[in-house]
PALO-326746 format. One record per residue: residue number from 1; residue in one letter; chain; x, y, z of N, C-alpha, C in turn. Coordinates in nm, 3 decimals. Layout:
BEGIN
 num residuo cadena    n.c1    n.c2    n.c3   ca.c1   ca.c2   ca.c3    c.c1    c.c2    c.c3
 NUM       a      A       X       Y       Z       X       Y       Z       X       Y       Z
...
This chain:
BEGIN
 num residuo cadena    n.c1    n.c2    n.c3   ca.c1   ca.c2   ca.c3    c.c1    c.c2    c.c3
   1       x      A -17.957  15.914  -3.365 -17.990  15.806  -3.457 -18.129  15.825  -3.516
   2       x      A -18.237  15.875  -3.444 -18.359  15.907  -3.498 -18.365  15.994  -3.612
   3       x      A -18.257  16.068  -3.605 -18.256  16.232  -3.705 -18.216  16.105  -3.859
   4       x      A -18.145  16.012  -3.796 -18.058  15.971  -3.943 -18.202  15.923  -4.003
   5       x      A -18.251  15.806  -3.933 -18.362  15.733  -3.964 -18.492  15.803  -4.062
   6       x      A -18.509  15.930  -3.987 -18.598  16.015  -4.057 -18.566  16.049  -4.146
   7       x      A -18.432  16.116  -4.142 -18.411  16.139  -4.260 -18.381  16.065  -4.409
   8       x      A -18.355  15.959  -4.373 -18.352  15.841  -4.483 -18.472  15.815  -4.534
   9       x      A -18.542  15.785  -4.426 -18.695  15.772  -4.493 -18.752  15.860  -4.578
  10       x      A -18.718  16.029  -4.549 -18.755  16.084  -4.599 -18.707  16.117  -4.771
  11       x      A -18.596  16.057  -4.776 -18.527  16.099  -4.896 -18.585  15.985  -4.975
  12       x      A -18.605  15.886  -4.928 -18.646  15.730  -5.009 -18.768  15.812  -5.045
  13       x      A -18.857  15.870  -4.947 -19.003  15.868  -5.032 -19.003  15.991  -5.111
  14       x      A -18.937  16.079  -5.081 -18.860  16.161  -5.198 -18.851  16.087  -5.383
  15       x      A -18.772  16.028  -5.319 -18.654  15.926  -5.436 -18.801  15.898  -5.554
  16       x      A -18.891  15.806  -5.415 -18.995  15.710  -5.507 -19.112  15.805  -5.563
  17       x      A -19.117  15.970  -5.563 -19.164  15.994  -5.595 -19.125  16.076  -5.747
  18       x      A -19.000  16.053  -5.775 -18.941  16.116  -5.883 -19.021  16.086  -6.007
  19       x      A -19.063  15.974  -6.061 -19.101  15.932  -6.127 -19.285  15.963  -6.178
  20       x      A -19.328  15.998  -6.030 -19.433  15.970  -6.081 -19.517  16.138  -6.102
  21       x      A -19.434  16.231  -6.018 -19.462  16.310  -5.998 -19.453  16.437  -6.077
  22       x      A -19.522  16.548  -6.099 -19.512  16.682  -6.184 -19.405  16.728  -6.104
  23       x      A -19.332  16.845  -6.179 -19.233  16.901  -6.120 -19.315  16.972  -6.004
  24       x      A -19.408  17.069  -6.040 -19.429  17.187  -5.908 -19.492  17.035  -5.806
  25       x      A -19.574  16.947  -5.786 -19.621  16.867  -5.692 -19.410  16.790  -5.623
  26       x      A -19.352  16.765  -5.693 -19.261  16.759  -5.681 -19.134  16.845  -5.588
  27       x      A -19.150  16.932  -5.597 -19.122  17.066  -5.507 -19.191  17.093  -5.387
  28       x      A -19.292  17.109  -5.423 -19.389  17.091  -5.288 -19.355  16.983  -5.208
  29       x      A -19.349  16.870  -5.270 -19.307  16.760  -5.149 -19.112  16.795  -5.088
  30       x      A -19.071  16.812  -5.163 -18.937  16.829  -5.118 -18.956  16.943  -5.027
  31       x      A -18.989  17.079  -5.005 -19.025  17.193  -4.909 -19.123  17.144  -4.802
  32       x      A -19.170  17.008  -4.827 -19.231  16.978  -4.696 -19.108  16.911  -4.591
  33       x      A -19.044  16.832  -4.672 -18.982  16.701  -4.555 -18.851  16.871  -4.559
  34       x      A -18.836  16.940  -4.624 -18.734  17.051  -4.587 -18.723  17.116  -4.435
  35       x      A -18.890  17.100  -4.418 -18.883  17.177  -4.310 -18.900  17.082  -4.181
  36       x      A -18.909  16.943  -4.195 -18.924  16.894  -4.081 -18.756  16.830  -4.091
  37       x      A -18.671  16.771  -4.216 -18.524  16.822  -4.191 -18.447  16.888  -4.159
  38       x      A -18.452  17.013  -4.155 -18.431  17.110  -4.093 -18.432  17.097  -3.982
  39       x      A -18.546  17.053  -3.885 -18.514  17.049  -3.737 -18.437  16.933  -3.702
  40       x      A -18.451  16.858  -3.747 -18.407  16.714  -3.740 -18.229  16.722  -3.711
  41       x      A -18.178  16.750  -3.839 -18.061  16.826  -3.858 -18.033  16.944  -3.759
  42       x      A -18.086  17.004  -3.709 -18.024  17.115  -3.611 -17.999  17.100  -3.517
  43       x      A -18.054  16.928  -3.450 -18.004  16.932  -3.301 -17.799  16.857  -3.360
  44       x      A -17.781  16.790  -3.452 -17.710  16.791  -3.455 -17.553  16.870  -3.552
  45       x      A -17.647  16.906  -3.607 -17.530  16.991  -3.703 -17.513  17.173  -3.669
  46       x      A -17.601  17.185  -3.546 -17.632  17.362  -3.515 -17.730  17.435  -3.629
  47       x      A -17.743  17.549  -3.623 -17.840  17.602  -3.659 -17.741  17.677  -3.879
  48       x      A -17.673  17.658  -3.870 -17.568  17.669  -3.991 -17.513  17.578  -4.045
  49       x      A -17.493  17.468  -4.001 -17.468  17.361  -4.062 -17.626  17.286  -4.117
  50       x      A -17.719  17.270  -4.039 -17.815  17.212  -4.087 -17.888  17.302  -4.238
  51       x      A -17.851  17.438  -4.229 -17.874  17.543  -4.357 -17.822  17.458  -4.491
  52       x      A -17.723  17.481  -4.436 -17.610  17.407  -4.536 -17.655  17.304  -4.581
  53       x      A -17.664  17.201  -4.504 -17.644  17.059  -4.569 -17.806  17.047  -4.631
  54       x      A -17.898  17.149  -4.555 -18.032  17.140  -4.670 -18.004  17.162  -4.791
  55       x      A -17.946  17.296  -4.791 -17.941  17.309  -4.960 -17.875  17.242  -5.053
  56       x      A -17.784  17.190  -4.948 -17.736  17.059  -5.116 -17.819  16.969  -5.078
  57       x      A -17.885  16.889  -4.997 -17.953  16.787  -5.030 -18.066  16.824  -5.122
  58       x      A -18.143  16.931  -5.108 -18.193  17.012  -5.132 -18.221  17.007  -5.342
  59       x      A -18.125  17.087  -5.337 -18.016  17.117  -5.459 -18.006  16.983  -5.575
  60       x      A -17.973  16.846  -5.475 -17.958  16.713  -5.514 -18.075  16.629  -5.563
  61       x      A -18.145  16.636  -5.524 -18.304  16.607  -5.544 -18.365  16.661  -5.687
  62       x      A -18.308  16.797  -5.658 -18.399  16.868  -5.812 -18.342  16.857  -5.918
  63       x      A -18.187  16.823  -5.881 -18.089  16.803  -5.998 -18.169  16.627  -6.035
  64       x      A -18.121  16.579  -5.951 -18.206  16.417  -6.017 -18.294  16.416  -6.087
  65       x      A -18.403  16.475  -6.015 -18.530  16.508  -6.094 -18.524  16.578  -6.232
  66       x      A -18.429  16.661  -6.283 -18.433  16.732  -6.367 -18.324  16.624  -6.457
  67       x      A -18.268  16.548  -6.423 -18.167  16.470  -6.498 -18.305  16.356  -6.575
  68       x      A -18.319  16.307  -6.431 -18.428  16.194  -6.491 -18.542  16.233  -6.576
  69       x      A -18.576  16.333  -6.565 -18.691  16.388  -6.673 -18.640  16.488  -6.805
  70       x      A -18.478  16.473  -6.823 -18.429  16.554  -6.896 -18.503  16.700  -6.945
  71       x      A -18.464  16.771  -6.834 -18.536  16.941  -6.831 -18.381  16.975  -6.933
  72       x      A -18.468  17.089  -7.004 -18.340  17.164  -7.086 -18.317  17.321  -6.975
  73       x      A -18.359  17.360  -6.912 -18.433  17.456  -6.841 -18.402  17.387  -6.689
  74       x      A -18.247  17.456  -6.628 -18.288  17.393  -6.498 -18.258  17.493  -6.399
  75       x      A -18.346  17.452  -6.278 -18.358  17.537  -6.146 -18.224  17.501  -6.055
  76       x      A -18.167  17.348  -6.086 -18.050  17.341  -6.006 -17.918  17.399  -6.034
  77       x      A -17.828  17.377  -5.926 -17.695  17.450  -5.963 -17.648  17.345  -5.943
  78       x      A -17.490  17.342  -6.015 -17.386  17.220  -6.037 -17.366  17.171  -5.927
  79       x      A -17.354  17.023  -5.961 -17.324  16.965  -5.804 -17.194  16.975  -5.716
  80       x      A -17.089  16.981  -5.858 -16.962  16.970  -5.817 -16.884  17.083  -5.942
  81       x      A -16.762  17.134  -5.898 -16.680  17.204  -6.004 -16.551  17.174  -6.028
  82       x      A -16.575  17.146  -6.163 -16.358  17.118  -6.148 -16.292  17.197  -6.236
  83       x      A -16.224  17.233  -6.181 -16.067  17.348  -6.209 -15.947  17.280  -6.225
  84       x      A -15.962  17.278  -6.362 -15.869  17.213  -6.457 -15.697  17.332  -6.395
  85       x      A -15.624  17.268  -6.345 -15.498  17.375  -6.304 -15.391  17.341  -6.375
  86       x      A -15.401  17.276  -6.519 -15.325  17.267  -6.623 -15.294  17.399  -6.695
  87       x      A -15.235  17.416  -6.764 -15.246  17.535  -6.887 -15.207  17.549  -6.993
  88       x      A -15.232  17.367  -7.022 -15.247  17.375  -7.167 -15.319  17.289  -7.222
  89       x      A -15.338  17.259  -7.331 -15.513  17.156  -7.422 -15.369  17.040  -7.524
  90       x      A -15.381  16.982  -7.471 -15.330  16.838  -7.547 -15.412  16.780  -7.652
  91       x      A -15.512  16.843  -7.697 -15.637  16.787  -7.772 -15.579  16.785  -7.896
  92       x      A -15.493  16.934  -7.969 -15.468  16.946  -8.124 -15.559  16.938  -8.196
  93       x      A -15.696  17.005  -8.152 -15.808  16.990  -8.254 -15.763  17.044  -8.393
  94       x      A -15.817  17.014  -8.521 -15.756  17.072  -8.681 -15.785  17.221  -8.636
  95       x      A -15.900  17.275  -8.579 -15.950  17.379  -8.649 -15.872  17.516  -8.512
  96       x      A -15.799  17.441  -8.412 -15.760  17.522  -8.301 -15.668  17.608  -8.338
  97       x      A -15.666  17.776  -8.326 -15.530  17.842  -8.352 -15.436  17.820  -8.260
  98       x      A -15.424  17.804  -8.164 -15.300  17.775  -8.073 -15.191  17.654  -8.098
  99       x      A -15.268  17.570  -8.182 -15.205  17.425  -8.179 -15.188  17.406  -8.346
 100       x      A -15.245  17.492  -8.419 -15.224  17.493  -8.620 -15.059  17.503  -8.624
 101       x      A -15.038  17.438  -8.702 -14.886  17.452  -8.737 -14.859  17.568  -8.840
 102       x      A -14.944  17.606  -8.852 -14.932  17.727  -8.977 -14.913  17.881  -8.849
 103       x      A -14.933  17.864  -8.725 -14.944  17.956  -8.633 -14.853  18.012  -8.593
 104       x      A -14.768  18.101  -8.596 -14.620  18.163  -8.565 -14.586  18.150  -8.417
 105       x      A -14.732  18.154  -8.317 -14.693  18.100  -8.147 -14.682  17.980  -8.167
 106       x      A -14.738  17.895  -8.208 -14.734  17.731  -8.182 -14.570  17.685  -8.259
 107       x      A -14.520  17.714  -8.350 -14.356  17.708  -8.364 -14.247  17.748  -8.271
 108       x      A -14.276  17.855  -8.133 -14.188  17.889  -8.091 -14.143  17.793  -7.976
């Protein structure tokens, strides 16, 4: 229960510093509470799971930060991916060759 506690705290003062903070002072604080998460996390998640779940929390933080300060230029990676397992576009945009009626595939 202590690991949770800390770690909440730590993300709140994280959180409250989004705003006020430069990106690199910003980083710096996130690589600090990283490394005392890190232990925190390892008595219960093992020494690979606590890896893990840093880097997306990790990951999550800089994405915020970079959302909330609209960076065009970003250091994070996607949070999530989706794989559309359709295989086909219902859209009929005018200008699409697959879907033009003038198209000799799209008649067959």
């Amino acid at each position: 229960m202590k690991c949770r506690s800390c770690l909440n705290k730590a993300i709140r003062e994280i959180n409250q510093s989004i705003d006020n903070e430069k990106f690199e002072d910003f980083i710096v604080l996130v690589d600090k509470y990283k490394i005392k998460a890190y232990n925190w996390l390892r008595h219960e998640f093992g020494d690979s799971g606590a890896k893990i779940l840093l880097l997306k929390i990790t990951n999550l933080l800089v994405a915020k930060y970079e959302c909330i300060h609209r960076h065009t230029y970003l250091l994070s990676y996607p949070l999530a991916v989706t794989i559309d397992p359709a295989n086909g576009c219902n859209l009929y945009c005018p200008g699409c060759a697959i879907h033009n009626s003038n198209n000799p595939i799209s008649r067959s």
